[in-house]
N, C-alpha and C positions, 0 to 999 in steps of 0.2 A: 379209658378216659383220663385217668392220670397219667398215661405216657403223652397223651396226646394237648393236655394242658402244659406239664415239662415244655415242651416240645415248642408251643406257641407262646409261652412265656419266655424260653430262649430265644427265640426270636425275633419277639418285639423287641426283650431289652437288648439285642444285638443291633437291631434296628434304632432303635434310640441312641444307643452310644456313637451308632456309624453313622449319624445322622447329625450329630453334635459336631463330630471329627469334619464331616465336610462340610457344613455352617463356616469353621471357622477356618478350613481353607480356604474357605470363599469370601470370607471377609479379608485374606491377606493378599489376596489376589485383588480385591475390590482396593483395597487401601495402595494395593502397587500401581494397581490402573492410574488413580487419584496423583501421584508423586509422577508417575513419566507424563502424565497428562500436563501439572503443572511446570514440568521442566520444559516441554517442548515450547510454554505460551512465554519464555525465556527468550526464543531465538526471533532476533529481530525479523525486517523484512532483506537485510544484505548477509543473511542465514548465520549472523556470527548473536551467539548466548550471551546476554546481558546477567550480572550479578550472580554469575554462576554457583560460586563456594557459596554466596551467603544462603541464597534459596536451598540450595543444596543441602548446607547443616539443620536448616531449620528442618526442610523433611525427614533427614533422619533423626533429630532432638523429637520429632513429634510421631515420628513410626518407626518404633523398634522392632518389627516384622523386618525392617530393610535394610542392609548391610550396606549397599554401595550402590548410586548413582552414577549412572555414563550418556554422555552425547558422542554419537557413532554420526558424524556426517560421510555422506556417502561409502557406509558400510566402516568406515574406517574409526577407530576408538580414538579421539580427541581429546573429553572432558569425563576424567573420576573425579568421584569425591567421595572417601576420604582419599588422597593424593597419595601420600607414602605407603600404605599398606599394601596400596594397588598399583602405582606405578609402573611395574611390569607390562601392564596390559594397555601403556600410551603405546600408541602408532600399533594396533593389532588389526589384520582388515578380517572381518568374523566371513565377509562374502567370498572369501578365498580361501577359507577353514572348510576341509571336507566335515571335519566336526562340526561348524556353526549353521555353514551357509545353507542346508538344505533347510532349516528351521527359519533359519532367516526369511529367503526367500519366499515360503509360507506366509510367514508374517506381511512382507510388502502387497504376496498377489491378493490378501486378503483385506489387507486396510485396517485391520484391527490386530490389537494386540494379544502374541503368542507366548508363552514360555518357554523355552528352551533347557532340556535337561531333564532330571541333574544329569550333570558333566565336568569334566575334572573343569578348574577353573586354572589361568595361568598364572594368577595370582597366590595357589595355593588352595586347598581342599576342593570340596564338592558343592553345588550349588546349582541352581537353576536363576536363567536371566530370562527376566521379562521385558521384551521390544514392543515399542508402540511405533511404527511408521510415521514420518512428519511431513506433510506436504506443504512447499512454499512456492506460490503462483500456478498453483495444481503441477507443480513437480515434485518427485519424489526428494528430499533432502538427507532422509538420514535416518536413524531413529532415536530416539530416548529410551532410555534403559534403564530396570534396576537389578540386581542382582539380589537373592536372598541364599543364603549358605541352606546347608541341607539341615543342618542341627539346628538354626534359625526357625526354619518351616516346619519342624517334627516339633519344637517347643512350640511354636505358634500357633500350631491346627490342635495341640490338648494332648496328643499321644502319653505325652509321658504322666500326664496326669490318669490316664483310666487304670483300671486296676487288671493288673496284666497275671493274676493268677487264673482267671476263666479263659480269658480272649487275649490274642496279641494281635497287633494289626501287621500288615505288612505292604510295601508302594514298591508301584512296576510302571516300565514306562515301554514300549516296542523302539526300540533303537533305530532310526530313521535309516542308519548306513547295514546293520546286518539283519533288521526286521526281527528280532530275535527278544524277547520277554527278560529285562534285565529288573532286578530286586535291589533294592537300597537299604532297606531298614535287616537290622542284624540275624533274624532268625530266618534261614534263607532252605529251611529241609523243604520237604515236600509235602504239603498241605490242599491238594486238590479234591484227596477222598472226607478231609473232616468238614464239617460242617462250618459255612464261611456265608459271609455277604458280600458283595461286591460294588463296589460304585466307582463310575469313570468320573474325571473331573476332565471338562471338555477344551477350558485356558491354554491346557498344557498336554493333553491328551493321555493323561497320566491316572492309573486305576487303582486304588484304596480298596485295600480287604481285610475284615474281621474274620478271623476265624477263632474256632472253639477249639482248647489245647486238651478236649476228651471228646472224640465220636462219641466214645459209647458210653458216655455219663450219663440217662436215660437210660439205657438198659441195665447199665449196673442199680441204677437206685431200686428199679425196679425187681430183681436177683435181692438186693438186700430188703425191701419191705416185705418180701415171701419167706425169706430164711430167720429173719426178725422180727414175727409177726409181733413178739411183745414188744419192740422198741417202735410199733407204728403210730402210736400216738404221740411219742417225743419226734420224731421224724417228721410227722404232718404239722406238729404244733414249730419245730424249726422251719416248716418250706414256709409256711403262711408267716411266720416272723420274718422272713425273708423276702418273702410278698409284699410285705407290710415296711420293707426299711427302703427297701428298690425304687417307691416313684419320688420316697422321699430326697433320695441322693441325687434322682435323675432329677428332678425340682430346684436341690440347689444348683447342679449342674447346670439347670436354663437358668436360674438367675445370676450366675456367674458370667455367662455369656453374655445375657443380656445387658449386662454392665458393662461390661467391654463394648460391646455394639453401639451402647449410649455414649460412651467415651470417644470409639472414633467417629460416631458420627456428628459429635462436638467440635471432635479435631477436622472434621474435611469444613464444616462450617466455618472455622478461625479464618481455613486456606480461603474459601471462597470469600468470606468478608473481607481480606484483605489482601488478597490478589490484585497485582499489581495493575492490570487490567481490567476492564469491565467483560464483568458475566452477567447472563439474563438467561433463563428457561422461559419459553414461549410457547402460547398455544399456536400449534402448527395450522390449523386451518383459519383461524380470524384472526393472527398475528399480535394476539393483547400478552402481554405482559404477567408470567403467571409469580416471579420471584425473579430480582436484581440485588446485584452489590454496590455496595459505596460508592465504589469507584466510576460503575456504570452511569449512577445516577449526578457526578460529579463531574462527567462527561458530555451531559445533554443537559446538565442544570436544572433537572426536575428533581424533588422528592420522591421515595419511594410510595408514597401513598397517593402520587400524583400518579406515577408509571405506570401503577398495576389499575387502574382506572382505563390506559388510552391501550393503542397497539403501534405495531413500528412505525405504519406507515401516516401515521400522525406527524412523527417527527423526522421523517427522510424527506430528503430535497426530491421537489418535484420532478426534476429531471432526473434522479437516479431512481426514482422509485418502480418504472416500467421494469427496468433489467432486474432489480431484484423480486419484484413478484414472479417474473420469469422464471428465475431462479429457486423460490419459493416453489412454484408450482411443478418445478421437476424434483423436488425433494418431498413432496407433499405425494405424490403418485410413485415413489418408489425409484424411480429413474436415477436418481444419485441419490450417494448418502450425503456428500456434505459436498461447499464452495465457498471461495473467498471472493473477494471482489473490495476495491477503492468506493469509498461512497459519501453524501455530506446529509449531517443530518441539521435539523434547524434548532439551536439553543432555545430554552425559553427567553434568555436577553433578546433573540430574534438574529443572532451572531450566526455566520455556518462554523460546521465543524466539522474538517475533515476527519474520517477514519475508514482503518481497514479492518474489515468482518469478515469472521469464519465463523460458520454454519455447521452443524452436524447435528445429523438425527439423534435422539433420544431413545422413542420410545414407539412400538411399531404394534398393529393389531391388523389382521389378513393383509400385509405387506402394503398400508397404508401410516406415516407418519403420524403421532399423535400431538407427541411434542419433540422442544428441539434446543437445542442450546446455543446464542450467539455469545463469540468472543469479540469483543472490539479493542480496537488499542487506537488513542487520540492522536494523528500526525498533522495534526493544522500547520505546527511549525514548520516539518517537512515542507508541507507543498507550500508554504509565503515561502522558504528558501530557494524551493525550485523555479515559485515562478516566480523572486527574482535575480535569482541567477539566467532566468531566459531574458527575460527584460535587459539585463546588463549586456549580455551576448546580442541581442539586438541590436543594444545603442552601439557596441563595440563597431558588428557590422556593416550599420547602419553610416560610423564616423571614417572606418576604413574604404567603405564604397565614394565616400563622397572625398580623399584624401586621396583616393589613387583616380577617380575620374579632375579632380584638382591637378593631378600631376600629370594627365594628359594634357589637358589644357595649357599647361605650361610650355612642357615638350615643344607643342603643336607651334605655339603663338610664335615663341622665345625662336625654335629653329627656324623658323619662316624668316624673320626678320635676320638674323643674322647670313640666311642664306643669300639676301637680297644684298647684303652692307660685303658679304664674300665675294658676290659677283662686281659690282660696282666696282669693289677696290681692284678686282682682276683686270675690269673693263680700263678702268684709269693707266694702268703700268703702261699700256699700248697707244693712249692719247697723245697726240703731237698740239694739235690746233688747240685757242682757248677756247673756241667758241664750244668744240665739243667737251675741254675739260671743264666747261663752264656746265654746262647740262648735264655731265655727271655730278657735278657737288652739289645741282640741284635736287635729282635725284636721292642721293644721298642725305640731304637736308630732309628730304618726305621721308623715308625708310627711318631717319632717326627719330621724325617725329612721331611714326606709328608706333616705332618700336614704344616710346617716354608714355604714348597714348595706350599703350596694351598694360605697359607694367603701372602704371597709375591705376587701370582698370585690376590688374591682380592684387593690385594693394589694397584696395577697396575689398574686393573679396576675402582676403588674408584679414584684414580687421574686422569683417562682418563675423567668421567663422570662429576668432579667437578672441573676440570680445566677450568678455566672463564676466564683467561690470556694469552692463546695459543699465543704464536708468530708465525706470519706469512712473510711469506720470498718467495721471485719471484726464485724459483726453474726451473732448468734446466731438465728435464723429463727422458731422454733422458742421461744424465751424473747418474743420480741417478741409473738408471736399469744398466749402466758398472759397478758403484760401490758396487752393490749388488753380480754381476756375480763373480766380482773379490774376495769378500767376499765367494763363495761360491764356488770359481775354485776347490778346492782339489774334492766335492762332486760330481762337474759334471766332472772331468776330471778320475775320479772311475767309473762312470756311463757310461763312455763316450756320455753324453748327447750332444745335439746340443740347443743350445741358440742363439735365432733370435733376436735382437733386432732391430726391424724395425721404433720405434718412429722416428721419423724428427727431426735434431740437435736445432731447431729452436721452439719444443716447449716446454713453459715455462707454468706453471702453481703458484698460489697462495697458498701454503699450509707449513705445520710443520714439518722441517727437520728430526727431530725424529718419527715422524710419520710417513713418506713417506719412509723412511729406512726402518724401520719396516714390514709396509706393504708390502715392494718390497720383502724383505728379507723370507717374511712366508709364501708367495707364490710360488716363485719362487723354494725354497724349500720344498714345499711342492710338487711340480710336479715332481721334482727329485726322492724328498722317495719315491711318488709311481707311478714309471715310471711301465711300462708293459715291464715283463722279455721276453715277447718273440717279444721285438718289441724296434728298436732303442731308447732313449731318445729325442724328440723333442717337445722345448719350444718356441712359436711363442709369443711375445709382438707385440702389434699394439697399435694407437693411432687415433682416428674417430675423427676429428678437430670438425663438425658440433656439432656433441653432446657432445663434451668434456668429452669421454669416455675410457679410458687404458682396452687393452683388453689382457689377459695372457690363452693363450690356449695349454693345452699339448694333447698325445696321449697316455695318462697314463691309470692305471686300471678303472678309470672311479669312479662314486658314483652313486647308488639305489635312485635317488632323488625322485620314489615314496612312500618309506616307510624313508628315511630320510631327507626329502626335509624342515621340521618343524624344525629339529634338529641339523642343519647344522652347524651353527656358533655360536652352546652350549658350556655350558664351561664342559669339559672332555666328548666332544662325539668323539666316534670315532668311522670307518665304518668298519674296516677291521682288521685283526690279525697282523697289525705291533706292533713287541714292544716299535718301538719308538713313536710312537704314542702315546701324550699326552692330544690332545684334547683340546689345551691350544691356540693354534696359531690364529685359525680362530678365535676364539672368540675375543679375543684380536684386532683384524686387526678391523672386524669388530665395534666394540667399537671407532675404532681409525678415521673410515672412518665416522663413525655416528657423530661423534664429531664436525667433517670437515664439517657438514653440506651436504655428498656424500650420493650415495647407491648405493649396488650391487647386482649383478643378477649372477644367477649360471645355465648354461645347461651342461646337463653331462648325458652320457649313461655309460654303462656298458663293459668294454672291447674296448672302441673307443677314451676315453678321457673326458676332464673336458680343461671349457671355465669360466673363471671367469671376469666378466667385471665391472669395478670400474668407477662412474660418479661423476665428478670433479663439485664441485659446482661453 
């Protein structure tokens, strides 16, 4: 009975102290997780690290488990800190190290973070580095890293605090290149036949053992209370004082811990409150809000007692809200752990606001999400910059298309006429009689005048396109189309045309008196020339308040708008064999309404009429 209580009381307290030891491997591991976590919510979305050193000092001023922070982009070592101590190890690529890379790789095909090590470091002594893979637009970018020295991790997990006259511990790790059981800690004999315990830590794949530095302590005690029967009552009266000091040390031992535990779990709290970004834990199945940071809540304009109240999709824009319950629901079922995605949510101001979300699982029960963690980070700037840097690339576009179709036009006009004044004058050299050199200076007199008549017509255009000064004036709509009608009585009262003018007295519009004359004038006119001879002249004006649209509809010859629908409001097109038909008016009108900031639309059949409608900006 008494070998066999020994026995079970070595064991438990072997069990308690190996129990403490990896507790607080596990808390250094958890606080490493916490820092490559917060470094990687450092890299923007163009994968370059914002305020790197400062974050960087702050987590090692607030976790002395951690010797040195690294951003490894694309395997490659970019970002230490501390800088001078480590500097050796800028530009090292760990995925091209037969030493690093097989750990590495583990780490990426896994998505979660591995340790690596211990291994010599190139910076000088022994240490294990812990990698968190970073994915930016679900590709892989790099990883975040920390490093802890080996003496770091043996004072952080308690070692040198147990009391190493019973028990020593001893850490092995299988060597990923020779598969082979390598030892770290200094007492390296051979300990397989004494009495030990064993625990794997799974982070780093790495196995913690207690052994007892006497097999056969039990048997001897036992040899000694038979040979000293007279010393067994001082012997049972030391085991039970010994019984009796053991849970007490083990006791303070948990409350030491546990004070450490309360301390960093103060310290990951600071990080989260004032992480530079919004964080939110979520219930994964009805999307309500289980705990936020400032910053989150400073992001969408609620308070936190407001947040933990609603769930996300309270405040995501309706139209992004389908893709991410999509999304939701492949992480809700297991199908992925985590996704990013662009998205807007709705401020309580009622403002949007862009941001980009990443998602990762939390917490999992039969391979079902429980909860979840969103990171957001605010780019409403970002996209006003982008769209308007598109808007600007439009108008650029938009001034180029119309500057080189301008420089056709030119080309076109300008060489015509000069080919006409090149032939004439060729025709002249060879003239004897007057009467024929009299008909070529005729000739010549019309070619000059078309030509005076094109460039007056491009000058018009060159002032409509470069005028930056337009005056603007509260116009009566409505008085403008009588004064045009009045202008053109003689035309319709030849025609015997009918002019509707149905505008309302009352509406007024912002635009350029010369402009709007024009406009009203080239139209209106224009439906008159080509009234349909076997059908009265009728001109209906209307005005649609909603759209702030002027609509001029005749029941004139109509226009072929499928073979000239391109060509419409060209300068010198025209559709038909009038010869007053210049070709000059649309273009123009057009010009004038672009100017204004308007645009118009044209429906027209053939033999039924032409509808031209003008939108007032």
């Amino acid at each position: 009975m008494r070998y066999e209580m020994v026995k079970e009381n070595e064991r438990r307290e072997m069990n308690n102290v190996l129990g403490v030891v990896r507790q607080n491997f596990e808390q250094v591991l958890k606080s490493s997780y916490t820092s490559a976590l917060t470094m990687a919510m450092t890299i923007n979305d163009d994968g370059k690290p914002e305020h790197f050193d400062k974050i960087a000092k702050q987590l090692l001023d607030n976790n002395p488990s951690i010797d040195v922070v690294q951003l490894v982009p694309d395997g490659v070592i970019k970002y230490v800190y501390p800088y001078e101590e480590n500097k050796a190890v800028i530009n090292y690529n760990i995925l091209s190290s037969p030493q690093n890379r097989f750990e590495a790789r583990k780490s990426i095909k896994s998505k979660l973070m591995f340790f690596a090590g211990p291994l010599k470091l190139k910076q000088g002594g022994i240490g294990v580095v812990g990698r968190l893979p970073v994915y930016k637009n679900n590709r892989f970018w790099g990883f975040s890293a920390v490093v802890i020295r080996l003496e770091t991790l043996i004072k952080e997990s308690g070692i040198n605090s147990i009391d190493n006259t019973k028990y020593y511990f001893q850490f092995s790790k299988i060597n990923p290149v020779s598969y082979k059981e390598e030892f770290f800690l200094p007492e390296k004999q051979e300990f397989k036949h004494k009495p030990l315990l064993k625990v794997t830590i799974p982070d780093g794949e790495w196995n913690l053992y207690l052994i007892s530095r006497n097999q056969n302590i039990v048997i001897k005690q036992l040899y000694t209370s038979v040979s000293l029967s007279l010393l067994l009552s001082i012997i049972i009266g030391l085991w039970v004082t010994t019984l009796i000091k053991k849970p007490a040390e083990l006791q303070k031992l948990i409350e030491v811990q546990t004070k450490k535990i309360i301390k960093r779990e103060a310290e990951f709290r600071a990080i989260f409150d004032q992480a530079p970004v919004g964080i939110a834990k979520l219930d994964t199945l009805t999307g309500k809000f289980i705990t936020v940071n400032k910053e989150y809540c400073k992001i969408v304009g609620y308070s936190l007692e407001e947040l933990l109240k609603t769930d996300f999709q309270s405040i995501t824009h309706e139209e992004d809200l389908q893709e991410d319950l999509d999304n939701m629901e492949q992480l809700r079922n297991g199908l992925i752990d985590d996704f990013s995605m662009e998205k807007r949510y709705i401020h309580k101001s009622g403002k949007i606001v862009w941001i980009n979300l990443i998602v990762a699982s939390l917490w999992k029960e039969a391979n079902k999400v429980l909860n979840h963690i969103a990171i957001v980070e605010d780019i409403t700037d970002k996209k006003r910059a982008e769209e308007e840097l598109k808007q600007s690339f439009e108008l650029v576009s938009e001034q180029n298309k119309r500057l080189l179709n301008f420089s056709y036009i030119v080309s076109h006009n300008l060489r015509s006429h000069t080919s006409n004044i090149e032939l004439i004058s060729g025709l002249m050299e060879g003239i004897k009689s007057q009467e024929e050199q009299a008909e070529m200076v005729h000739l010549l007199q019309k070619v000059s005048k078309s030509l005076d008549d094109t460039m007056r017509n491009l000058n018009e255009v060159v002032n409509i396109r470069t005028n930056l000064n337009i005056t603007i004036e509260r116009l009566n709509l409505h008085d403008y189309i009588e004064k045009s009608v009045a202008v053109l009585e003689k035309q319709i009262r030849d025609k015997k045309a009918d002019v509707q003018n149905l505008v309302p007295n009352h509406i007024n519009i912002d635009y350029n008196a010369a402009y709007l004359e024009s406009i009203l004038y080239n139209f209106i006119s224009n439906a008159i020339r080509y009234s349909n001879p076997k059908k009265k002249p009728l001109i209906v004006l209307q005005f649609d308040e909603e759209k702030k649209a002027l609509s001029i509809t005749d029941n004139g010859i109509g226009i072929d708008l499928k073979r000239n629908a391109e060509n419409l409001f060209g300068m010198y097109k025209t559709f038909n064999n009038n010869p007053d038909a210049k070709g000059i008016g649309l273009f123009i009108s057009k010009n004038q309404i672009d100017a204004m900031g308007g645009r118009i639309e044209t429906k027209s059949e053939i033999d039924e009429g032409t509808t031209f409608t003008i939108y007032f900006k």
